[in-house]
N, C-alpha and C positions, 0 to 999 in steps of 0.2 A: 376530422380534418376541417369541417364545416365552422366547427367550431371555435379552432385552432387559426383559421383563418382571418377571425375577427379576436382575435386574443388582446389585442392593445387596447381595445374598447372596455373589457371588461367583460362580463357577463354574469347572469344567476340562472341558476339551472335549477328544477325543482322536479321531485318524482318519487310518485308514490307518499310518502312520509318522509322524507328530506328532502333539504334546501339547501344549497352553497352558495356562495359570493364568491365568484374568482376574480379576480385582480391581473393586469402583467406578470406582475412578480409570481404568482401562483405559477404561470405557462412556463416559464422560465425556469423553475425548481427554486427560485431565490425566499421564497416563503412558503405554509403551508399552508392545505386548504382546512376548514374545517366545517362539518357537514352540521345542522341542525335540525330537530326535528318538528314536523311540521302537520299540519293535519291531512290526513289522509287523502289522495284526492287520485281520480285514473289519468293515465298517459306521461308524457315527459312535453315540460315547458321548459324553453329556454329563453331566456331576454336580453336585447342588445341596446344599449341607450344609442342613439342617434347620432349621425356629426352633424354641428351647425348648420353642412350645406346641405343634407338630408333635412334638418328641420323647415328649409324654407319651402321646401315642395310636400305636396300633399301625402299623408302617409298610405293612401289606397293604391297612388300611382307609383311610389317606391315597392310595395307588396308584388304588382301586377308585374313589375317589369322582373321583380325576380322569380315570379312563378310560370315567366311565360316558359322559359325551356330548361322547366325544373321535369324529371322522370314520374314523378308520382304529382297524383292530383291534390290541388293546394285551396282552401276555401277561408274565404276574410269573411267574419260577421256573417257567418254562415250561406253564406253564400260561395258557389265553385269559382274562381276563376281562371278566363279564358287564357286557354294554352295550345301550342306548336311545337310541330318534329323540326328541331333545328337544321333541318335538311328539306324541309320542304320543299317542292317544285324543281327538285335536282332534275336534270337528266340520268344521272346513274348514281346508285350507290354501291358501295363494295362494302364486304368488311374484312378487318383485318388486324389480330392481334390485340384485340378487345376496343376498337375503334369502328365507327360508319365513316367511310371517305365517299363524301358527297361533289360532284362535280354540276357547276350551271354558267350561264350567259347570263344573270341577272347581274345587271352592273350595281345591286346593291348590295353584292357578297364583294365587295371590293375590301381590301385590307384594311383601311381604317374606316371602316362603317361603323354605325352607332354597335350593330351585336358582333363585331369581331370578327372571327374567321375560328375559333373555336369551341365550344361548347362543353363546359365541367360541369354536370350539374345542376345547371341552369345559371353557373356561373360564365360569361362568355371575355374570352382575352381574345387582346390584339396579339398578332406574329404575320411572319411574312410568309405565306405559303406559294409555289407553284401555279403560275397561270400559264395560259398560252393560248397568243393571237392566232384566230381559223377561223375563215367568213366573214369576215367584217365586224368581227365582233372578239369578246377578250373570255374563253373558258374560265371559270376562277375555281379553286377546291373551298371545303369547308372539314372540318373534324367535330363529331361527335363521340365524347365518351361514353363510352359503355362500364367495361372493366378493365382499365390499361395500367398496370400497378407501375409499367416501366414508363410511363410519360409520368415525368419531374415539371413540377412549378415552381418557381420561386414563394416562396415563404416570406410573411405569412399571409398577404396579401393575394397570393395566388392570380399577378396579372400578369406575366410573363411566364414564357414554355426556356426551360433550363435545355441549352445546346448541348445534348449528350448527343450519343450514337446511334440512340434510337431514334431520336427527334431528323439524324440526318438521314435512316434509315425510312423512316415515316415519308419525308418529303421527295424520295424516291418513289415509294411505293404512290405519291399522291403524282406523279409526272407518269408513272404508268398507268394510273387510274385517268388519268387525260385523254391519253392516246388509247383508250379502248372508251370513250366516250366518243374520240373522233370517228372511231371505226365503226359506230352506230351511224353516222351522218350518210346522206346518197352522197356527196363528194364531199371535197375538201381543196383549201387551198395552202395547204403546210410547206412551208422551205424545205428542200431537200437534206438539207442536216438533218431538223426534226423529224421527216422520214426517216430518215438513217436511226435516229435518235430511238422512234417508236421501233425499228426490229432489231434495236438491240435489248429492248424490255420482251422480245419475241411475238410481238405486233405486228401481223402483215399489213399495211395500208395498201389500196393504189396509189397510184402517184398522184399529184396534186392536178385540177382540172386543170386542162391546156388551154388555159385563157392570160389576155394580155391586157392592158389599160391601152387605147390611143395612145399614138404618139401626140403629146400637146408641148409647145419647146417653152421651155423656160425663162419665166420676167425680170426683169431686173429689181421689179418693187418686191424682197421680200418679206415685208409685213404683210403684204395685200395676197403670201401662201397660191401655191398650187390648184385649182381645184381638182374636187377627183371624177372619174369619168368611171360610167362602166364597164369593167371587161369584158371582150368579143373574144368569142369563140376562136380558136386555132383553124381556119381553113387553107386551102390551097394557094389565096390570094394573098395569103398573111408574110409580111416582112417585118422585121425588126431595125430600130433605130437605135445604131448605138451615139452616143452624145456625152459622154460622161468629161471629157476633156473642153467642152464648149461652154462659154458665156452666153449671157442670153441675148447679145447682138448675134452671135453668128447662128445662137439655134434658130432665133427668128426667123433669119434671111434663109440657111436650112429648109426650116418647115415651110416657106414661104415659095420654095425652087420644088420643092418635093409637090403642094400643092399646082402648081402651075404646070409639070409635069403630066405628061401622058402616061407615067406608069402602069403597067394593072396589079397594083398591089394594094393590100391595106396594110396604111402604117401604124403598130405596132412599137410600145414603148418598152423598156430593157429594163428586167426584172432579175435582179441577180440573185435572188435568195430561190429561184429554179435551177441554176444552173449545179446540172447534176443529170437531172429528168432527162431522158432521150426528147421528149417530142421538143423540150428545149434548146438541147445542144444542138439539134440537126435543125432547126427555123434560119434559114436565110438571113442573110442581115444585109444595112448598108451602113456603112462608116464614114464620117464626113474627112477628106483630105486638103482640101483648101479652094481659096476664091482666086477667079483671075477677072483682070479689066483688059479691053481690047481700047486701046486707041488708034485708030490705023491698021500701022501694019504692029503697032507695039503694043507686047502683052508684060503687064504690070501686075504685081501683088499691090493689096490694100496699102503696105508700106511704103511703097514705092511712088503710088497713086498719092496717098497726103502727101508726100514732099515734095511734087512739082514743083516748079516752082513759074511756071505757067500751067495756070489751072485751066479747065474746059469750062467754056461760059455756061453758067449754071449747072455743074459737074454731068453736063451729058455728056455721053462715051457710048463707044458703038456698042458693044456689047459684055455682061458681066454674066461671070460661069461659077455656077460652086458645081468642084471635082470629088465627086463620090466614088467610095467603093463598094462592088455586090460580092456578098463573099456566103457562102455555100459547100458545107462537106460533100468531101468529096467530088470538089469541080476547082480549075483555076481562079483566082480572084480575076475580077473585070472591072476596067475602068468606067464609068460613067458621066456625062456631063448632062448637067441641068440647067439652063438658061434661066437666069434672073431679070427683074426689070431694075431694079434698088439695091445700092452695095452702100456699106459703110468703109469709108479708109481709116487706116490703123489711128488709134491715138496715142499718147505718147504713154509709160509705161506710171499710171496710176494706183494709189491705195484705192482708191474712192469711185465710187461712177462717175464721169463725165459729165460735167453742162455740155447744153446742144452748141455750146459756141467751139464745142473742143470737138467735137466730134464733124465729121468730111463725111457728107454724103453722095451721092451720085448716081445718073439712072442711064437707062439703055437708052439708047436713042428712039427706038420702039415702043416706051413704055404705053400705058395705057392707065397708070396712077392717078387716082383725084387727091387735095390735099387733106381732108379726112383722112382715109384708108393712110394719107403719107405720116400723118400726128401720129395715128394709132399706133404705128407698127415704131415709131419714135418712140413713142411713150412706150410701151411694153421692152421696149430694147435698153431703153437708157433711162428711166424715172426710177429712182432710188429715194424716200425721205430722210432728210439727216437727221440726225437724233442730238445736233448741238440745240443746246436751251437759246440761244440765237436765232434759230431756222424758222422760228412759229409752227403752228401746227399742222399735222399732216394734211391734214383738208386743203389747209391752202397754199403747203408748197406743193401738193398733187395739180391744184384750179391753176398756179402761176405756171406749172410746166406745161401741161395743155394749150392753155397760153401760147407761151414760146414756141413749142413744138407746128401749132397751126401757122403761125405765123414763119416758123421756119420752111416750112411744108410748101406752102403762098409761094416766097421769095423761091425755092429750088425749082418748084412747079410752073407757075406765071413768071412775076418780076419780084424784083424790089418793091417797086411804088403799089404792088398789089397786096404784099404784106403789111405795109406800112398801113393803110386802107384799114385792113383786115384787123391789124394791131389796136389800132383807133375803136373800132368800132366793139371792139372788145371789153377792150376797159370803158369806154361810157356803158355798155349793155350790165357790165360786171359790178361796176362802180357808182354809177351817176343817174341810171336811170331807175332807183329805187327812193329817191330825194327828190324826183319830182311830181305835183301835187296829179292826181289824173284827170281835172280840169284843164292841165296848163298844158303849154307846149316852150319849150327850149330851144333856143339857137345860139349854142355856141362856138365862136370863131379863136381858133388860136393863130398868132401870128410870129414870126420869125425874135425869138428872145437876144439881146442886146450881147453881144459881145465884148463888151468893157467887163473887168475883171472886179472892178470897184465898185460896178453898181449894185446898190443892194435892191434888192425887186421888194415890194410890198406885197402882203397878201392876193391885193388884188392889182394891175399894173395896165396899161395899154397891148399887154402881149395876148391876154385874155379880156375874149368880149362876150357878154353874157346879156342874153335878151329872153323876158317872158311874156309870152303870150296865151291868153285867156282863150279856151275856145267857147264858139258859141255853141248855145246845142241848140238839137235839132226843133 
């Protein structure tokens, strides 16, 4: 077969006292071979001429790499070279049906790695075998042949595994070989299916550790990804957060009423690939049901609230409520209210995120908000990057929303004139004050620009006044 596999190249085979020339056409039946005799010599030599792209690399390092996970020991110029169990560093192997089923966490048994995923020989092909995610990490199988007359190659190249019955029986047998890898681990954190999964190959697991991620609510930016937190334990204090229906304005404002709360809970983030597990089904939850604004004696939804059409000066309002609910087997559900300082009102029914000019915010009369803390929870709410070739680049429609947002923050928080201030000093800090020498000093005055429709302004005009000054030093 070894030989048959390189049949389009040719070969010469010699042994003992004869020599042949095979050709294609020989492999084929399409001509005959014919043997010569030759001088006497011990053992069997065979010879393969080269491909052009074999010739540009070194021939010791072509020899090596086919002798790394060849079964018998292989020596170049007499010398051995170095060889490995194509399975090395497994966690388990099994065997089965003239195969080794190797299971490991080495992210370099991944499918299209340099050696493959299975092993002929010390021939190694690509194919797609059985993994599965458990611990933060990705289990991957590998195959070594032994003697398996029923696993088919493709001919005559032998770099592809032929889709029979055994191949779909094989990658059974390597998904039970997973799960009695898992069952070696002190836990595990498997989905309840794949539980289910492992005792129907007659695998008993425990169930998966009764651990949860923090609740952390969801950004609006996402290129700028989730990050991951890690999972606490299942105790007494533990709640769950379901959110699966929310934007990342109302998880914000959410997690933001939940933080501010006197609860004695820990929240707890909603992991649905448990649900199955008792210690999951029976965790407490809270589910968000909506926001209210008190003006007076009137209680308004967000909707209700942007259409005013007399607004609160600077959107203070007596008090804003997100209405949760605590739900619990085996007990009634119960209403809950959470006091907010910051609400967002509704905006009108978009594809896209929102500019801050579209979006109505509004605080308690109580707050205790500074304008930092008010950008940040902006920006995480509503900063999205566009991806039109227009927009520039993320960096700096990320720097211009920060921007805006402070400055939106400013004017809800103080005034107007205190953003306007704030806005100013922004762009010289962002813009202007990288152009000036750090001997000098700058005073710039800008004055009220002309209102004629015709005037064309020059570069530089009486509206802007520009003064340098040298300092002395000390």
């Amino acid at each position: 077969m070894g030989v048959f596999s390189l049949a389009n190249r040719g070969a010469t085979i010699a042994s003992q006292d004869w020599q042949v020339r095979l050709e294609p056409a020989h492999f084929s039946g399409q001509a005959i071979a014919i043997a010569q005799s030759i001088e006497t010599r011990v053992g069997t030599r065979i010879e393969f001429p080269l491909t052009t792209q074999e010739h540009k690399r070194p021939l010791p390092t072509l020899i090596e790499n086919a002798a790394r996970y060849f079964p018998v020991p292989v020596s170049f110029n007499e010398t051995d070279l170095p060889q490995q169990d194509f399975l090395n560093g497994t966690q388990l192997i099994e065997s089965w049906r003239g195969l080794r089923l190797g299971v490991s966490g080495d992210y370099r048994w991944a499918e299209r790695s340099r050696d493959g995923v299975l092993n002929f020989y010390g021939l190694t092909v690509q194919a797609y075998l059985p993994n599965l995610g458990c611990n933060q990490t990705t289990l991957r199988t590998r195959v070594d042949v032994e003697s398996a007359p029923e696993l088919k190659l493709v001919l005559p190249a032998r770099k592809e595994i032929v889709q029979t019955e055994f191949f779909e029986q094989l990658k059974l047998e390597l998904r039970k070989t997973l799960y009695e890898a898992v069952a070696r681990l002190e836990s595990h954190d498997l989905s309840y299916p794949h539980w289910l999964e492992a005792r129907s190959f007659g695998i008993d697991l425990p169930p998966a550790r009764s651990e949860l991620e923090p609740f952390v609510p969801e950004i609006a930016d996402h290129l700028a990804g989730q990050s991951w937190n890690s999972p606490q334990r299942i105790d007494a204090t533990a709640i769950m957060i379901e959110v699966d229906e929310l934007e990342a304005p109302e998880q914000q404002l959410l997690a933001r009423a939940l933080k501010k709360s006197d609860l004695p809970y820990t929240f707890l983030a909603k992991e649905t690939k448990y649900q199955g597990y008792p210690w999951y089904d029976e965790l407490p939850r809270i589910s968000f049901d909506l926001f209210e604004i008190q003006i007076g004696d009137r209680i308004l939804s967000p909707i209700e609230f942007a259409g005013l059409e007399e607004f609160p000066l600077q959107g203070i309002v007596d008090q804003i409520t997100a209405i949760v609910t605590h739900q619990q087997t085996g007990q009634p559900d119960t209403e809950m209210r959470l006091a907010l300082d910051v609400g967002f009102g509704a905006m009108d029914e978009l594809a896209y995120t929102p500019s801050l000019d579209e979006v109505t915010s509004d605080c308690a009369r109580d707050h205790s908000l500074d304008p930092s803390e008010l950008a940040e929870l902006l920006e995480a709410s509503f900063f999205s990057s566009s991806k039109d070739s227009d927009a520039d680049s993320y960096e700096t429609q990320r720097e211009d929303f920060r921007e805006s947002a402070q400055e939106e923050a400013i004017r809800i928080l103080l005034s107007s004139e205190a953003a306007l201030k704030a806005r100013i000093e922004m762009i010289v800090d962002r813009h202007l004050r990288w152009v000036v020498p750090s001997n000098m000093k700058l005073e710039v005055r800008v004055l009220p620009v002309s209102t004629d429709a015709n005037l064309e302004r020059p570069l530089f005009d009486r509206s802007v006044q520009v003064q340098f000054d040298a300092e002395t030093s000390e």
